[in-house]
C-alpha positions as a Python dict, from the first residue, in 0.01 Angstrom:
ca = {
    (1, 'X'): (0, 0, 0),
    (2, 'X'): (-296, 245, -138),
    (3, 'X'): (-612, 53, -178),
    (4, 'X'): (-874, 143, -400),
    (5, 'X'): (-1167, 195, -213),
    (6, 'X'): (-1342, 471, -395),
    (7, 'X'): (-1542, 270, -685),
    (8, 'X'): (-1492, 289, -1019),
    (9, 'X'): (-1768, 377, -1142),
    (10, 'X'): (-1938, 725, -1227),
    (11, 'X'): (-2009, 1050, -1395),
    (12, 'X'): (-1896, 1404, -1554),
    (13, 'X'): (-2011, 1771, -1558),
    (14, 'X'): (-2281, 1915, -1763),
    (15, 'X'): (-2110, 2282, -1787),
    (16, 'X'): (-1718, 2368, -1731),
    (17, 'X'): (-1659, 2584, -1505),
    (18, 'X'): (-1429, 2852, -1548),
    (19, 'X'): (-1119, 2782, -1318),
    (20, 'X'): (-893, 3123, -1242),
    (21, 'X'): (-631, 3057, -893),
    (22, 'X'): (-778, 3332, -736),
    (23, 'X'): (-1138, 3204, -808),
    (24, 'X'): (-1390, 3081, -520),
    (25, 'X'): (-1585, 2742, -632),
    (26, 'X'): (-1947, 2705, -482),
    (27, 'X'): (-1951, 2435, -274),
    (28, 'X'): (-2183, 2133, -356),
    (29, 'X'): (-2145, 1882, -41),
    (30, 'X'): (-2041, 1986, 284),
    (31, 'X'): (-2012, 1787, 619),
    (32, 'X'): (-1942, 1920, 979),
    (33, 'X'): (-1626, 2148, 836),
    (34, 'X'): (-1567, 1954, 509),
    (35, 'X'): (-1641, 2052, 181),
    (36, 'X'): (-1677, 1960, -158),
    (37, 'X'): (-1660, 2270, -454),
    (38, 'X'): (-1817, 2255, -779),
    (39, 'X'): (-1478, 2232, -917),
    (40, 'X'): (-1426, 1956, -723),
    (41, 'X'): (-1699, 1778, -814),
    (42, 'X'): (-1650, 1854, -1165),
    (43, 'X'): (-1326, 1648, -1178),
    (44, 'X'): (-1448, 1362, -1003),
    (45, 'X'): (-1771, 1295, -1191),
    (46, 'X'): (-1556, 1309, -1542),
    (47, 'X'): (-1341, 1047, -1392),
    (48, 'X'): (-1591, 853, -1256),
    (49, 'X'): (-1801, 857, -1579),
    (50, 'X'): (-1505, 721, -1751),
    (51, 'X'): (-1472, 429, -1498),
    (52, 'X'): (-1820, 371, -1543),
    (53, 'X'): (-1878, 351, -1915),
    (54, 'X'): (-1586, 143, -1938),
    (55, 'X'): (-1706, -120, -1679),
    (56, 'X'): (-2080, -108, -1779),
    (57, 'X'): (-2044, -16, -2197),
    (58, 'X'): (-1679, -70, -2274),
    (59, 'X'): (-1616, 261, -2318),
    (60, 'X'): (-1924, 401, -2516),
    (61, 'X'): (-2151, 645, -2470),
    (62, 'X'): (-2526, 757, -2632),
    (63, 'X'): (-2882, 826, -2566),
    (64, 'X'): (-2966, 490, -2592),
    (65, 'X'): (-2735, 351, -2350),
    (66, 'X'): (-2836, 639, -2103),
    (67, 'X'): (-3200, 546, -2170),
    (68, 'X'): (-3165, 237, -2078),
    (69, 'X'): (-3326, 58, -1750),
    (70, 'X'): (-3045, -122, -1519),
    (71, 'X'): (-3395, -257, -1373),
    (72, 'X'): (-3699, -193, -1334),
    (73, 'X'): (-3732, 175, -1335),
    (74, 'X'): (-3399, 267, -1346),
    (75, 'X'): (-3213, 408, -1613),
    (76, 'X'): (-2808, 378, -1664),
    (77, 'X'): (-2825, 712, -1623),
    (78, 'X'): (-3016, 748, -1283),
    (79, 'X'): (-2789, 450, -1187),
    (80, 'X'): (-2429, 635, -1287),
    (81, 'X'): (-2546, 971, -1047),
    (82, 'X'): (-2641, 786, -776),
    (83, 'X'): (-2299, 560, -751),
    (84, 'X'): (-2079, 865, -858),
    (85, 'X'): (-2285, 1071, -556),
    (86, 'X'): (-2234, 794, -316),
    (87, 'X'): (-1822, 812, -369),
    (88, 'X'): (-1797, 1159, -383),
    (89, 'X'): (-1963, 1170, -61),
    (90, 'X'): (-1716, 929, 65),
    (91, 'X'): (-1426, 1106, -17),
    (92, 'X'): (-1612, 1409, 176),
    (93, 'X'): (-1682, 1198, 498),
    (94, 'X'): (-1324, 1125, 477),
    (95, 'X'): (-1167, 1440, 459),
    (96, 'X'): (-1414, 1503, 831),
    (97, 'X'): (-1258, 1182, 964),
    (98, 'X'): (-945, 1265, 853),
    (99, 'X'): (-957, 1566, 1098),
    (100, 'X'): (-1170, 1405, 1403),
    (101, 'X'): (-882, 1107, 1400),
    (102, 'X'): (-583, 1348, 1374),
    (103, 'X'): (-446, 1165, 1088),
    (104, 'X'): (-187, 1279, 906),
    (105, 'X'): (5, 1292, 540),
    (106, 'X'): (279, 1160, 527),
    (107, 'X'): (599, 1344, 351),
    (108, 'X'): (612, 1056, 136),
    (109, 'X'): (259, 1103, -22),
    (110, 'X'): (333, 1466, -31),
    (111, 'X'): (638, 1435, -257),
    (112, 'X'): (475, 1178, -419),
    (113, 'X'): (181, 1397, -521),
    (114, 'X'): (439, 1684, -603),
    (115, 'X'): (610, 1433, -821),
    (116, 'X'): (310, 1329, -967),
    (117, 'X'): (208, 1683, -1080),
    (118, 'X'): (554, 1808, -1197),
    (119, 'X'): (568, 1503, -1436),
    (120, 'X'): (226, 1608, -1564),
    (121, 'X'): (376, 1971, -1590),
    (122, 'X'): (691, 1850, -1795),
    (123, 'X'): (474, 1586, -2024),
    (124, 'X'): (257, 1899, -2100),
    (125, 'X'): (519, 2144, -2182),
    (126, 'X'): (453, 2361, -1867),
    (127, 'X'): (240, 2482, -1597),
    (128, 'X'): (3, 2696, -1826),
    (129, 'X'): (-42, 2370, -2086),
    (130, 'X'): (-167, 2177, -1814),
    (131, 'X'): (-367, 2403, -1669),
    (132, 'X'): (-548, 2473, -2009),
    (133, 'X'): (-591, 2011, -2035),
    (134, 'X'): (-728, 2045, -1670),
    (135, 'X'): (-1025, 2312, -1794),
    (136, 'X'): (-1135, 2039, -1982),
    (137, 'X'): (-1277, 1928, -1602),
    (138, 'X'): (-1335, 2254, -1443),
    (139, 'X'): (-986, 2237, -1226),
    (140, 'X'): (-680, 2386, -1265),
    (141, 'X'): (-339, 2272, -1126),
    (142, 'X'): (-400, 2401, -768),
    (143, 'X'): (-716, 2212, -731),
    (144, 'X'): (-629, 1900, -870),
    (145, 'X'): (-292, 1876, -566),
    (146, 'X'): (-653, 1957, -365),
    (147, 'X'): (-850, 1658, -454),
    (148, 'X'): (-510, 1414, -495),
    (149, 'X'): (-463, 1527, -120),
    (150, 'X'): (-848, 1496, -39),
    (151, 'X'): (-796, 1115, -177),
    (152, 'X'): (-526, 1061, 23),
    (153, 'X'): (-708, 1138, 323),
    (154, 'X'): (-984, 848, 243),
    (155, 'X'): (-717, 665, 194),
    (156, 'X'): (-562, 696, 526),
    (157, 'X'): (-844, 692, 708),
    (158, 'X'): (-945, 344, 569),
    (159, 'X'): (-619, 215, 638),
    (160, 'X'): (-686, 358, 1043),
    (161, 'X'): (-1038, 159, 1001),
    (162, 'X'): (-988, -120, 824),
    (163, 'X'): (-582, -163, 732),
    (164, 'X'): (-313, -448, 902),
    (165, 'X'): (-349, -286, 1257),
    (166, 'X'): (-711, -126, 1200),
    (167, 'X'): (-937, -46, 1453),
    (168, 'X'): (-1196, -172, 1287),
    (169, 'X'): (-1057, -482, 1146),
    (170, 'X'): (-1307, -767, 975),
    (171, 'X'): (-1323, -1059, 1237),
    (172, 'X'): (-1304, -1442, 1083),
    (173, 'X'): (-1712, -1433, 1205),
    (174, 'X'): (-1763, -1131, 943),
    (175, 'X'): (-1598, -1314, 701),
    (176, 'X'): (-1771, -1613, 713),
    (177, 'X'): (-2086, -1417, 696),
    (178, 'X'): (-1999, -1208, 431),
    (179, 'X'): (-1958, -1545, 203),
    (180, 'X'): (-2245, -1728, 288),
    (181, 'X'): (-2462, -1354, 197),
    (182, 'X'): (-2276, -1287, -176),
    (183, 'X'): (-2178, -1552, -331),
    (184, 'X'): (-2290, -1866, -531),
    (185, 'X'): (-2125, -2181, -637),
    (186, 'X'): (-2224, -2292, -966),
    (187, 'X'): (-2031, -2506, -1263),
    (188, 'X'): (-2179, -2464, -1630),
    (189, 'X'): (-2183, -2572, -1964),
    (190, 'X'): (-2035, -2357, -2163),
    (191, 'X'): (-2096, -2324, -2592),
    (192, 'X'): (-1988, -2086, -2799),
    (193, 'X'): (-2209, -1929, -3020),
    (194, 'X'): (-2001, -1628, -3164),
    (195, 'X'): (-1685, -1754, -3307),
    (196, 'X'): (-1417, -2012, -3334),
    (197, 'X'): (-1025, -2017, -3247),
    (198, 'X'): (-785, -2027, -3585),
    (199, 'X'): (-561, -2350, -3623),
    (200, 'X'): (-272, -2351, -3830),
    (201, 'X'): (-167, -2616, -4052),
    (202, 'X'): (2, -2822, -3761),
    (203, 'X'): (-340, -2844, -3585),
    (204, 'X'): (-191, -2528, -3373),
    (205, 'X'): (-403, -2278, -3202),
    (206, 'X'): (-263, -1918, -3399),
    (207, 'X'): (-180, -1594, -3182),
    (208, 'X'): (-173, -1275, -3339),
    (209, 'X'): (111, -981, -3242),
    (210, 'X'): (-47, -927, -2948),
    (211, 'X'): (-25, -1287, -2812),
    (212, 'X'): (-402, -1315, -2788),
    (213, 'X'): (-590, -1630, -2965),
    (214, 'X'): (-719, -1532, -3293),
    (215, 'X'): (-1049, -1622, -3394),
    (216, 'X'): (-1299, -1605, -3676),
    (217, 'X'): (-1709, -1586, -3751),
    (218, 'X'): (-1876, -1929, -3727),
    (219, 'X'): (-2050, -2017, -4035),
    (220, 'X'): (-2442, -2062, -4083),
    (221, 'X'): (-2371, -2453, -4090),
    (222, 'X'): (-2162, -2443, -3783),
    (223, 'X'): (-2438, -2192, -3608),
    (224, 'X'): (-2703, -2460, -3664),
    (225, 'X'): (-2438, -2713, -3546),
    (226, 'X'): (-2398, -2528, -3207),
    (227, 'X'): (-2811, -2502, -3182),
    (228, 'X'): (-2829, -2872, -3252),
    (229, 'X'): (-2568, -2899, -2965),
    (230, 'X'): (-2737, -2679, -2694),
    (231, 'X'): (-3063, -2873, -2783),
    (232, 'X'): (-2885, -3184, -2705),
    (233, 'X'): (-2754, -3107, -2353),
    (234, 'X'): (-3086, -2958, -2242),
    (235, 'X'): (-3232, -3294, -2347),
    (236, 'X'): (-3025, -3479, -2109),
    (237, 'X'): (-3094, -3207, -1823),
    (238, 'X'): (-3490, -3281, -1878),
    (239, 'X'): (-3370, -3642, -1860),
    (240, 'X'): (-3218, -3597, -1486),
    (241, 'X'): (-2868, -3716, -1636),
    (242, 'X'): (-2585, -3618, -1364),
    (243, 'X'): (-2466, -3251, -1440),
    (244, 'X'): (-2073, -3348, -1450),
    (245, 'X'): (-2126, -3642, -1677),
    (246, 'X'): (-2318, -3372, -1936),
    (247, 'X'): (-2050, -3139, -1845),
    (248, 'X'): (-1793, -3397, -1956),
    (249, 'X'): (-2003, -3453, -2288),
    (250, 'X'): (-2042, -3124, -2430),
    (251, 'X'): (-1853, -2840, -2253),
    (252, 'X'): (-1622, -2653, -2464),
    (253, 'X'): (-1399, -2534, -2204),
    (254, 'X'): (-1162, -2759, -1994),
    (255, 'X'): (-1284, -2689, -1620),
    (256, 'X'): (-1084, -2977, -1486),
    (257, 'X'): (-910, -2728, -1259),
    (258, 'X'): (-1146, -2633, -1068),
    (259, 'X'): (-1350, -2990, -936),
    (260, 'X'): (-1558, -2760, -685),
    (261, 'X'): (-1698, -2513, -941),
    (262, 'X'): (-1660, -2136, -920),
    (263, 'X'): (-1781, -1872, -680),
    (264, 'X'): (-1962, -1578, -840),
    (265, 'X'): (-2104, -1298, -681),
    (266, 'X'): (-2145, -912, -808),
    (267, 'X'): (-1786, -860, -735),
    (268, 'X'): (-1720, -1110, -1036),
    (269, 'X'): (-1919, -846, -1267),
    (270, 'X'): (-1599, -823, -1526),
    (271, 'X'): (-1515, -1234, -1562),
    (272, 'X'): (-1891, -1310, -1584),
    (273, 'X'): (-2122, -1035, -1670),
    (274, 'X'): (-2415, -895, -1543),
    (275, 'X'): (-2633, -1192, -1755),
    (276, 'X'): (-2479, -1410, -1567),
    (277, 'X'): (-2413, -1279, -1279),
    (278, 'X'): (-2751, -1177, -1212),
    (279, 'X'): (-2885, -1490, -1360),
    (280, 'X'): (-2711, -1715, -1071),
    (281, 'X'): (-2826, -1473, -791),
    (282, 'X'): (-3240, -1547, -828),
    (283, 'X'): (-3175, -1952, -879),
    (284, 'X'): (-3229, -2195, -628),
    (285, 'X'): (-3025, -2421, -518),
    (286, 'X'): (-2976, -2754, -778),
    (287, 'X'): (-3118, -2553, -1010),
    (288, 'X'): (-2994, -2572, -1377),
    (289, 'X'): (-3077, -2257, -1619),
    (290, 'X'): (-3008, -2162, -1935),
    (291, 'X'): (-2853, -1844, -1970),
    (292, 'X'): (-2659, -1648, -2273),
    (293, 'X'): (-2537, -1343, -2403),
    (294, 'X'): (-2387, -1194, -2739),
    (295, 'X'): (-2067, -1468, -2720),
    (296, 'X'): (-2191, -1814, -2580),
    (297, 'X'): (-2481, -1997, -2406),
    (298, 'X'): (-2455, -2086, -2050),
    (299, 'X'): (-2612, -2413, -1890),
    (300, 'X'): (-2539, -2325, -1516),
    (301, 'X'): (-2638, -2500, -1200),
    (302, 'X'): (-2615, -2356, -873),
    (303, 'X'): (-2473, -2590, -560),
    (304, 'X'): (-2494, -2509, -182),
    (305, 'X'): (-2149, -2317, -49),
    (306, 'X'): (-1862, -2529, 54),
    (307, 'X'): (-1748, -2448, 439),
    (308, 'X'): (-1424, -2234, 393),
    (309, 'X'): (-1233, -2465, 618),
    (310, 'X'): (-1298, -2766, 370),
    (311, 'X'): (-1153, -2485, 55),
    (312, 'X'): (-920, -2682, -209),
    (313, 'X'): (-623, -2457, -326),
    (314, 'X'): (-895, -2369, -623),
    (315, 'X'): (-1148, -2259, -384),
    (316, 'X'): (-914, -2023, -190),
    (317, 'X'): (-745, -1877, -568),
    (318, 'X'): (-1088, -1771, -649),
    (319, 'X'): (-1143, -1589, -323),
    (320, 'X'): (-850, -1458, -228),
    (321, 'X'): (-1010, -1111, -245),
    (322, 'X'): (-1283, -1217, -25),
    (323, 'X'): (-1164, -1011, 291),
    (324, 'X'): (-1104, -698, 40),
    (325, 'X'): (-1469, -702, -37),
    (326, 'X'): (-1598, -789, 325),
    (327, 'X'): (-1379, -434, 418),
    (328, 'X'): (-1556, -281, 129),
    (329, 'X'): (-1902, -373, 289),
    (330, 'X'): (-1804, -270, 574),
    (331, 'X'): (-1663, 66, 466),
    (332, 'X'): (-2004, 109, 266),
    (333, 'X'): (-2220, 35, 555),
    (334, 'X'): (-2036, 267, 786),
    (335, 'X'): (-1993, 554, 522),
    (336, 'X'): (-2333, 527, 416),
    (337, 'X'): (-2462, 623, 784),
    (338, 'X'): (-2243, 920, 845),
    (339, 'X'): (-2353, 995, 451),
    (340, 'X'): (-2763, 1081, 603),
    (341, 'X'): (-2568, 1430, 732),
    (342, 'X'): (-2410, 1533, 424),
    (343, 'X'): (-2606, 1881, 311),
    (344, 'X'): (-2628, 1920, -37),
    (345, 'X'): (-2671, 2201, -261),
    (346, 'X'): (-2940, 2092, -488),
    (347, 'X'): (-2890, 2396, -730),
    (348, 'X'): (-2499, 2390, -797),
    (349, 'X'): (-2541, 2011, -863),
    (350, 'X'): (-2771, 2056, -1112),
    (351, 'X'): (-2554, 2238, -1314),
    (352, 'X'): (-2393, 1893, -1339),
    (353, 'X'): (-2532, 1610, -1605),
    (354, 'X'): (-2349, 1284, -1680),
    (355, 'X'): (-2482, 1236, -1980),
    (356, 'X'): (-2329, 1575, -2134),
    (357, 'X'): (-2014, 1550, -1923),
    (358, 'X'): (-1642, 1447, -2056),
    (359, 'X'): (-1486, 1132, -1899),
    (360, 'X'): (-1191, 1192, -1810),
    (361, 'X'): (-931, 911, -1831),
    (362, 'X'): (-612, 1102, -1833),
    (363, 'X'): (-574, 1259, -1471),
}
């Protein structure tokens, strides 16, 4: 099975470049006898800027959002480059590896690719329809089979690495490390300070088409209700009263499910947000914090790490992904050092801009 291992999260090109088949790209990365073309690149940082708005700014894009500081410093912008960079490089040490291992593609991803592209050629209405959508990201047909095969290549040589009979594999030791180093266990108070569900006449929670919970504005009486409410629990935290029993009190979702809290760490970014996320990371343990964004307020406090031989079933649901992620470090660290010999061609890639680049969503 393919895992995802390049991140989603990146950029898009400042200029399109012209793509003709007989037409020879500049290159922009290269490594021992691997390359990277501008054309390449192109594609790559459009798809990567779409990944990337839509983890970090659901999907939207201006100067104030590229303006912005991620910290101290460092703008969204400077941020997206450097991630989109670091995978593109990946995907370049790959293709090297691909060759010093003697991997190979397989027929299947072949005709899988070749499927791919021929449905993409028929949804189009032919091969010069496509090729005119695929401009759009400085690539034509030819060089997109080029950078689905390039892919591939990563993703067979993470599979040699790090897959079911790996060479590399993540050791029970790693694992262990990997938890105690990333995550936090925290429970939390949670009020919300946005909206409210929609009951029906029967007292009945209402769904709309879509089967999601329909909600509406709370009112200004109900927003000082909710202030008065948040007062109150903080009172009884300055008071020392048990956490659980205020939990019990005032939360305003049912947690009962999970007696041992949650684990949170920054692979967690899209159930808890960077607020929180990065809220939990700086606290000390039995700390309690107040903490809140644009929906709710958050009364968190952080506990030490549970052993994972003592894990509940709730414990082990919530980090069931945890070897993924210690493979991911893994494939980061390793990457990273092969990355110090990549030679880049500082003036091709400035020709490229995420900011003025089109995300590309579709291929």
């Amino acid at each position: 099975m393919k895992i995802n291992i390049i991140k989603a999260i990146i950029i898009s090109l400042a200029a399109v470049i012209l793509v003709s088949c007989g037409s020879s790209a500049p290159v922009v990365m290269s490594y021992k006898n691997s390359e990277i073309t501008a054309n390449m690149y192109s594609y790559w940082l459009s798809t990567y800027k779409s990944d990337f708005l839509y983890f970090y700014n659901n999907s939207m894009e201006d100067d104030d959002f590229w303006n912005s500081e991620v910290s101290q410093g460092v703008t969204s912008e400077q941020f997206a480059e450097n991630l989109i960079n670091e995978n593109i490089k990946y995907i370049l040490i790959g293709m090297q590896l691909f060759r010093d291992y003697n991997l190979k593609i397989t027929a299947e991803t072949t005709a899988s690719i070749n499927e791919d592209i021929n449905e993409k050629i028929d949804y189009y209405g032919g091969r010069a329809n496509l090729n005119t959508a695929l401009s759009a990201y400085g690539i034509n047909i030819d060089i997109l089979r080029d950078i689905y095969i390039a892919e591939e290549k990563l993703y067979a040589v993470y599979d040699y690495l790090y897959g079911e009979n790996g060479i590399d594999k993540v050791t029970e030791a790693m694992l262990d490390k990997y938890y105690t180093e990333n995550y936090s266990r925290i429970k939390y108070i949670i009020i919300y300070t946005k909206e409210k569900n929609m009951y029906d006449e029967e007292g009945q929670i209402k769904y709309d088409s879509e089967g999601l919970i329909m909600t509406e504005a709370l009112s200004e009486e109900e927003l000082e209700e909710k202030a008065a409410k948040i007062n109150e629990v903080m009172i009884c935290v300055n008071a020392g009263d048990e956490f659980e029993d205020i939990m019990a009190d005032y939360n305003e979702a049912d947690m009962s499910q999970y007696p041992n809290g949650f684990y949170i760490s920054a692979n967690e970014l899209s159930i808890y947000g960077f607020t929180m996320i990065n809220a939990v990371k700086n606290m000390k343990i039995g700390e309690i914090r107040q903490v809140e964004d644009e929906n709710a307020v958050y009364i968190i406090k952080k506990y030490d790490l549970i052993d994972r031989s003592d894990f509940d079933n709730s414990d082990s649901i919530q980090l069931d992904k945890l070897e993924t992620y210690a493979i991911q470090e893994k494939y980061e660290n390793t990457f990273s050092h092969y990355a110090v010999d990549i030679i880049i061609n500082d003036e091709v890639i400035s020709d490229f801009s995420v900011r003025t680049a089109a995300p590309n969503s579709l291929f």
